[in-house]
MITI-769523 format. One line per 3 residues: their letters; for each residue x, y, z of C-alpha. Coordinates in Angstrom, 1 decimal. Layout:
! MITI-769523
a> X/Y/Z | ... .
***
This chain:
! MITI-769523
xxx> 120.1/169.7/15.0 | 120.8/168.3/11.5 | 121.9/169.6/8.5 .
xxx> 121.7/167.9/4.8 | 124.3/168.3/2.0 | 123.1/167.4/-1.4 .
xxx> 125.7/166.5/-4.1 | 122.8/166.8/-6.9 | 123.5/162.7/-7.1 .
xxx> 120.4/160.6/-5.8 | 123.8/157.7/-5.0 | 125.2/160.8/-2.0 .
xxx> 125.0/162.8/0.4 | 125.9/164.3/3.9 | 124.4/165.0/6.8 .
xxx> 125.6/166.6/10.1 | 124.3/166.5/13.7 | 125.3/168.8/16.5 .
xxx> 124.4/167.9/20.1 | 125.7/170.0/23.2 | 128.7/168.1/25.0 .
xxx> 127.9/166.5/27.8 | 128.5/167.1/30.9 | 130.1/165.8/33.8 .
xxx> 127.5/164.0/35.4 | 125.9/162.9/32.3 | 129.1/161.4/31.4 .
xxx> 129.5/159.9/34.8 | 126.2/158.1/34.1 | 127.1/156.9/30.8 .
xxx> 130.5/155.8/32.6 | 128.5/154.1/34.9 | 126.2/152.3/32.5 .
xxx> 129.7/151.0/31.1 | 130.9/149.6/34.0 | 128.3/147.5/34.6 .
xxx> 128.0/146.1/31.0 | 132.1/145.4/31.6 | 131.3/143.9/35.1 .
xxx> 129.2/141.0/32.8 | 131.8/141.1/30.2 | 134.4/139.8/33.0 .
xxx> 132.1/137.1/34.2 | 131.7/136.1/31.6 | 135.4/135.5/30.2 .
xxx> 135.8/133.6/33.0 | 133.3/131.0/32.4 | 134.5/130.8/28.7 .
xxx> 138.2/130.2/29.3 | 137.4/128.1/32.4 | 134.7/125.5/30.4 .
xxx> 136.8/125.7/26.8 | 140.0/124.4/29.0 | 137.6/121.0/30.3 .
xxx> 136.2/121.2/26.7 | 139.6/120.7/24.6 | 141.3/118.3/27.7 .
xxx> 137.5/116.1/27.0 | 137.7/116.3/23.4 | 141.3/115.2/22.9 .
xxx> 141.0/112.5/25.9 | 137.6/111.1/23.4 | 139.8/111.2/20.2 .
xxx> 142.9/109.2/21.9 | 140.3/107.1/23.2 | 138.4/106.3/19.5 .
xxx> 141.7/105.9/18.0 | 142.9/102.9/20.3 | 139.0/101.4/20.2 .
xxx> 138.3/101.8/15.8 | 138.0/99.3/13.9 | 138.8/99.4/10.1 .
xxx> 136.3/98.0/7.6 | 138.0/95.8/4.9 | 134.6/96.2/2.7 .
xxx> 132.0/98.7/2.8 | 129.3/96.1/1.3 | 128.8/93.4/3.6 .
xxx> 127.6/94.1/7.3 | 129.9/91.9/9.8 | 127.8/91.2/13.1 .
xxx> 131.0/91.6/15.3 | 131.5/95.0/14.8 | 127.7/95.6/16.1 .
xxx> 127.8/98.9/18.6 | 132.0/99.0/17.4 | 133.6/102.6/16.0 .
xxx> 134.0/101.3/12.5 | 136.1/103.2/9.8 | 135.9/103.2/6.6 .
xxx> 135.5/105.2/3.1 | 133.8/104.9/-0.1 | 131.7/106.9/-2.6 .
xxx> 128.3/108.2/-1.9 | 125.0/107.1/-3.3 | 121.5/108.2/-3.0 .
xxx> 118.4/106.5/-3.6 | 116.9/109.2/-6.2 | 118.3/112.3/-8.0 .
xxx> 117.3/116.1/-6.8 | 115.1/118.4/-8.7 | 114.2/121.5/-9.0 .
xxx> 111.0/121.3/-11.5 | 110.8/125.1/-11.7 | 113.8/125.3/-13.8 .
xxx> 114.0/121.7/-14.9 | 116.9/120.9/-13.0 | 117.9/117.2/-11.7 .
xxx> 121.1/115.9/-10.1 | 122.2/112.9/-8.1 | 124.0/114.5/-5.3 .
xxx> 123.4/114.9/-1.3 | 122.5/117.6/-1.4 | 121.2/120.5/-4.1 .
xxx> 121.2/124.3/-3.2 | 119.2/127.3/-5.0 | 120.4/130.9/-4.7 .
xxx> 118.5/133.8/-5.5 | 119.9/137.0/-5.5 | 117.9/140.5/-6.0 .
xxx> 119.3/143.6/-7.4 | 118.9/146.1/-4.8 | 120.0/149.4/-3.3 .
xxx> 122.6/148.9/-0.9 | 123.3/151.9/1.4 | 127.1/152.3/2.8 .
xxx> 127.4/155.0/5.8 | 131.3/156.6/6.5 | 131.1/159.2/9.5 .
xxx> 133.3/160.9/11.8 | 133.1/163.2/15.1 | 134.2/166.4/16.1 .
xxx> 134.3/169.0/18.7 | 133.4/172.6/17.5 | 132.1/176.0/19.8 .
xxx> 131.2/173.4/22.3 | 129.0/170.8/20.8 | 129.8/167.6/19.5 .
xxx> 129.1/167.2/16.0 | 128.9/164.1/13.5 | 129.3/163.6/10.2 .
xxx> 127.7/161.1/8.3 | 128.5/161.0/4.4 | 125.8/158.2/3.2 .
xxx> 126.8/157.0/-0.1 | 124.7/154.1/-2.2 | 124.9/151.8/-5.4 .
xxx> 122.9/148.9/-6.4 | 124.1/145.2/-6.3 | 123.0/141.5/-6.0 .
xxx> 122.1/140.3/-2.5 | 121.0/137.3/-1.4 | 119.0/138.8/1.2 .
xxx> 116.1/141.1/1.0 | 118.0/145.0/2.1 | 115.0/146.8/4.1 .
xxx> 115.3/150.5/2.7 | 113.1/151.3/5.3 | 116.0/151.9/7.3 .
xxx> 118.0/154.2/4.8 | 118.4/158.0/5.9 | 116.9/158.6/2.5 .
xxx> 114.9/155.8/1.1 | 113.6/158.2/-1.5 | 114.9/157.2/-4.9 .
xxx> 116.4/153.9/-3.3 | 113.0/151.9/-2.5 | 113.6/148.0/-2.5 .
xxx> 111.0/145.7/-3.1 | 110.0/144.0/0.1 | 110.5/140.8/-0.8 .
xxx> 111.7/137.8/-3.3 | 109.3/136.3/-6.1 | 110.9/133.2/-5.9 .
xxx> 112.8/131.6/-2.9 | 116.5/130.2/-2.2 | 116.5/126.5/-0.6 .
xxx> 118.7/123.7/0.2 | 117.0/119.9/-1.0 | 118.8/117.1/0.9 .
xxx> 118.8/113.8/-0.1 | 116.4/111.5/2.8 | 118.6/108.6/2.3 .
xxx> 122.4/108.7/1.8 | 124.8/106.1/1.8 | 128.2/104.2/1.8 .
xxx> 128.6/101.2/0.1 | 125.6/99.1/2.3 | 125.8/101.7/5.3 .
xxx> 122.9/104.3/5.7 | 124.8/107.6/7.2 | 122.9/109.7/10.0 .
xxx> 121.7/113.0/9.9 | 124.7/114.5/11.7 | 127.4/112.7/9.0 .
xxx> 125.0/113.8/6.0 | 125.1/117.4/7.7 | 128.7/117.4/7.2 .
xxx> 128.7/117.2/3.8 | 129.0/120.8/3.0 | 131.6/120.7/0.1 .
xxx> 129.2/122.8/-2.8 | 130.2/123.9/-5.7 | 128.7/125.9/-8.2 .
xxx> 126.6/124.0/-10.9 | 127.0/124.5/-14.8 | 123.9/125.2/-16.5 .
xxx> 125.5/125.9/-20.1 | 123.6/122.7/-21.1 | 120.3/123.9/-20.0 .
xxx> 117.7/126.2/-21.9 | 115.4/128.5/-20.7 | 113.1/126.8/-19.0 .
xxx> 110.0/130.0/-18.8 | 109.6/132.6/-21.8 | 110.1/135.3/-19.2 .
xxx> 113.6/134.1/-17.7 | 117.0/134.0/-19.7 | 119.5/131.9/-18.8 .
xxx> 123.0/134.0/-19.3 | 126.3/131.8/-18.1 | 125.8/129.7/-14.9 .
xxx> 122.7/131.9/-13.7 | 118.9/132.3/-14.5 | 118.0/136.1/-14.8 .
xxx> 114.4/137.1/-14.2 | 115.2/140.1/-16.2 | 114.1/142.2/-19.4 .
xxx> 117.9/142.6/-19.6 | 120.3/141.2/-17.9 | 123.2/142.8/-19.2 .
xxx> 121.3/146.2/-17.8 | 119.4/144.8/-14.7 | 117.0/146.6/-12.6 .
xxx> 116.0/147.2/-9.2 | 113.9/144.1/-8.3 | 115.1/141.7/-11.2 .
xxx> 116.4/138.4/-10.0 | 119.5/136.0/-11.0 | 119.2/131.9/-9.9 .
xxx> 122.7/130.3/-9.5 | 122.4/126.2/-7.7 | 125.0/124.6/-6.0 .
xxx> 125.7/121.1/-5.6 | 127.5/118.6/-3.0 | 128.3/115.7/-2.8 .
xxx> 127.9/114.3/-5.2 | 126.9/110.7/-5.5 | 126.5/108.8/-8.7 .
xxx> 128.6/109.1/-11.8 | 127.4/111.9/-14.1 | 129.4/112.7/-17.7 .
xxx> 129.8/116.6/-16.9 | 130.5/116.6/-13.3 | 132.8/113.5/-12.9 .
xxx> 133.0/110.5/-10.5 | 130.6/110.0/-7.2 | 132.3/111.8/-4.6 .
xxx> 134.2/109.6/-1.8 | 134.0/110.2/1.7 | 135.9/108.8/4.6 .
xxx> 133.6/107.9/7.8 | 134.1/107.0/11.3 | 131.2/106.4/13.7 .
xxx> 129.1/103.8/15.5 | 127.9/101.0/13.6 | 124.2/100.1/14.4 .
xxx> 123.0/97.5/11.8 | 123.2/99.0/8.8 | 123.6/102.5/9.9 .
xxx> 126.5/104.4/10.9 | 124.9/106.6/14.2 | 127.6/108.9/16.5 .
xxx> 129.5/107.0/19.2 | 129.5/108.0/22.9 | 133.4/107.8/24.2 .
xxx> 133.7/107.2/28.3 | 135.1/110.6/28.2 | 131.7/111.8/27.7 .
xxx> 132.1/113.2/24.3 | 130.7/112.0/20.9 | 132.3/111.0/17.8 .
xxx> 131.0/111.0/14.5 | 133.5/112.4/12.0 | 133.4/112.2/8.4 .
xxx> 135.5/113.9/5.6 | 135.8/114.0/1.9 | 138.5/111.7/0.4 .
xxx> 140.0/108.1/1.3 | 141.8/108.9/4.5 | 143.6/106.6/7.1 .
xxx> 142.5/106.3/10.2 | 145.8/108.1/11.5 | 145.3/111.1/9.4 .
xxx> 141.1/111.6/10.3 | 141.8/112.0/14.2 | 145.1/113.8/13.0 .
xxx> 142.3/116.4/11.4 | 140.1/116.4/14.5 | 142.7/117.2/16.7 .
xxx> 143.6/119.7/14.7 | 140.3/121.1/14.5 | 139.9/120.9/18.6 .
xxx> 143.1/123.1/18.8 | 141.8/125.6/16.2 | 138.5/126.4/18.2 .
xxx> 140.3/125.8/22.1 | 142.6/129.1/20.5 | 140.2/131.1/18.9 .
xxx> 137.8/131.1/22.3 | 141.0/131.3/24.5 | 141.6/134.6/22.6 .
xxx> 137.7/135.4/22.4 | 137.8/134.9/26.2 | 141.0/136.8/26.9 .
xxx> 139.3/140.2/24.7 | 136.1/139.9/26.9 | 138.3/140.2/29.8 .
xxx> 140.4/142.9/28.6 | 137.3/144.8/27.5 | 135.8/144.5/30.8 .
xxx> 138.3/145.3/32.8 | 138.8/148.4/30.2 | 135.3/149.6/30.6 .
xxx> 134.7/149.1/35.0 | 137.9/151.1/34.8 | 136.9/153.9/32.3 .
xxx> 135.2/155.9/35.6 | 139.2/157.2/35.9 | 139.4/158.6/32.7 .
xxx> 136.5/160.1/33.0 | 137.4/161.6/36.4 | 140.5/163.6/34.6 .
xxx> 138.9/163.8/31.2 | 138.9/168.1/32.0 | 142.8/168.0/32.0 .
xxx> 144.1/167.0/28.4 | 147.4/166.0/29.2 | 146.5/163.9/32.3 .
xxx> 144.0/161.9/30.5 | 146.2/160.7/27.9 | 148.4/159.7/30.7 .
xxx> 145.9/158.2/32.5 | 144.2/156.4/29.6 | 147.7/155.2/28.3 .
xxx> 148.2/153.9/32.1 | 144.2/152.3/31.8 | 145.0/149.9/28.8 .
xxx> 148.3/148.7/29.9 | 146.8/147.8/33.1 | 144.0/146.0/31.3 .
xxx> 146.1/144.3/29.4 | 148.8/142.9/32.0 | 145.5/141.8/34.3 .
xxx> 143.8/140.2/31.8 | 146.6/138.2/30.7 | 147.3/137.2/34.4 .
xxx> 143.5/136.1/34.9 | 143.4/134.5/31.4 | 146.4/132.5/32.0 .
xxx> 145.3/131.9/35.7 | 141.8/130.3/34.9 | 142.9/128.1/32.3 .
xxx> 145.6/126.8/34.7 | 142.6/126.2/37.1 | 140.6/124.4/34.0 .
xxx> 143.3/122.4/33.6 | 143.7/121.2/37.2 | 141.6/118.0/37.3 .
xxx> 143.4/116.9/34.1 | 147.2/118.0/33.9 | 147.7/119.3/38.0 .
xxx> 151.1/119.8/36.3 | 151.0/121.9/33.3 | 148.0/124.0/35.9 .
xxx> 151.3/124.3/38.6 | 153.3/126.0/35.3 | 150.4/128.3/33.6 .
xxx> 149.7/129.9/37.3 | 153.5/130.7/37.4 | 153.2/131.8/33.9 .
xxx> 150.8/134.1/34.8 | 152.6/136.5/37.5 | 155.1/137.3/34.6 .
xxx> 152.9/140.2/32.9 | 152.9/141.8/36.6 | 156.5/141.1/36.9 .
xxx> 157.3/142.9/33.3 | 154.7/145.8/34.1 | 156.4/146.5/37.5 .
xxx> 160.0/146.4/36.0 | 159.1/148.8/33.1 | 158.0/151.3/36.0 .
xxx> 161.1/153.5/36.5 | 162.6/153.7/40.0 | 162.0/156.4/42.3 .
xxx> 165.5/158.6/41.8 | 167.9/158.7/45.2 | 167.8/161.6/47.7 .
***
């Protein structure tokens, strides 16, 4: 059952849907269904902590390796034949064989890389809702809400509850893309794809010096407005902004070449990634002149960064697994109000003590090969959440 509630604005309005409440065995199902999903979830933190622990132990074991094997480059224009298959480092300013354009707007730089973003003014439609139990049904309401802005994507209407009055067009006249330079170097050394894919410093281009390049587009501050006004815009009217990066060849407005720091294989007159014993690769490269010491400082850095953010990514999937193959008990008691808030309060801390135990106990088993150790302390580490749950329990009262 639905039911519409017009504000008299074509930006708003509500709707609400009843449905009966379901019953036991259809929420047993549903239940059901859950556990399952959470059953996967489980597995699956396990294989993430376990493989991100032999990961980070891999990467850091590569980068103490490259540090005690690099070899500093004393000039970036002359090839030395000794350091042939060597991890060279060294920094400089980049250069590219010819400028970017973009002949549509006649637009030219000498950079890496050259990036055009077009943005449509479109409806955008926002959706706040909430649910509630009245005369036995399960109702939901669902205020829907819309204004117009710039996207960079096309927003399919299609899927609005009420695309009447808020039809986007279906697609862009003219089309974002990223031109990258097909030759990019340092000095005499030719970078590889993977170090020129690095290169993702952009910044937003001026075009205060530029006019407008068609009779039907108006430049207005750093952006080109296909638009009768673009003080007012319009459903459908576009704006064209371009980024640049890396720049590489002195240029009045923008400055100096931009200077990168690199550390990779050499191979002739190319700088290609470089496979450590450890069975990792390096091919690192960031912008300014930096030491040796202070580019694997910064990958090291980096490697603890992403070992965290999947130890807690892993650690979530295994407390919302656990959460949902466990849900069938608050279901069970879900009749009796008081109980299930007991129960569910008793659910999540239960969730949460195991999966800190498990997380803590599969990365001590991911560390075993490397650090048997630290592996020996994180397994001990790990019977403490059981240790603090069982002591906040209070003791049974004398007879």
């Amino acid at each position: 059952f639905q039911q519409f509630s017009d504000t008299g604005s074509r930006k708003e309005h509500v709707k609400i849907t009843s449905e009966p409440k379901p019953g036991f065995l259809e929420r047993l199902s549903e239940t059901s269904a859950g556990m399952l999903i959470g059953l996967v979830t489980f597995l699956l933190a396990f294989y993430l902590l376990f493989t991100n622990e032999g990961r980070a132990l891999r990467t850091a074991k590569s980068l103490d390796e490259g540090l005690s094997l690099v070899v500093p480059l004393d000039s970036t224009h002359s090839i030395s034949q000794q350091n042939e298959g060597r991890l060279v480092h060294l920094a400089g300013a980049l250069s590219t064989s010819k400028p970017l354009f973009d002949p549509s707007y006649g637009l030219s730089i000498q950079a890496v890389k050259l990036k055009r973003n077009v943005e449509m003014y479109q409806w955008v439609e926002y959706e706040d809702s909430k649910e509630y139990e009245e005369n036995g049904e399960i109702k939901k309401e669902t205020k829907y809400s819309y204004d117009t802005e710039w996207k960079s994507e096309v927003v399919n209407s299609r899927n609005f509850d009420r695309e009447i009055g808020h039809k986007n067009p279906s697609a862009m006249a003219v089309e974002s893309f990223t031109a990258v330079s097909p030759n990019v170097q340092v000095g005499s050394f030719v970078l590889s794809k993977g170090l020129v894919d690095k290169i993702d410093d952009f910044k937003q281009l001026s075009l205060s010096h530029l006019e407008d390049p068609h009779a039907d587009v108006t430049r207005r501050g750093d952006y080109f407005y296909h638009s009768d006004n673009p003080r007012r815009p319009e459903v459908g009217d576009l704006r064209v902004s371009f980024f640049y990066a890396g720049l590489s060849g002195d240029d009045p407005r923008l400055g100096s070449a931009a200077k990168v720091t690199v550390i990779a294989r050499q191979r002739g007159d190319q700088l290609v990634p470089y496979h450590t014993k450890s069975g990792d690769v390096l091919e690192i490269l960031y912008p300014g002149d930096l030491s040796v010491e202070e580019m694997f400082q910064k990958e090291h850095e980096s490697n603890t960064m992403k070992t965290w953010a999947l130890r807690a990514a892993g650690w979530l999937s295994m407390f919302v697994g656990i959460s949902l193959m466990t849900r069938i008990f608050y279901t069970l008691v879900d009749w009796f109000p008081v109980v299930r808030d007991l129960v569910n309060v008793g659910l999540k801390a239960f969730a949460l003590c195991v999966a800190s135990s498990l997380s803590l106990l599969t990365i001590s088993a991911g560390w075993l090969f490397y650090r048997p150790l630290w592996a020996l302390l994180l397994a001990l580490l790990s019977i403490v959440p059981i240790v603090v749950a069982r002591s906040s329990v209070p003791p049974k009262k004398q007879q």
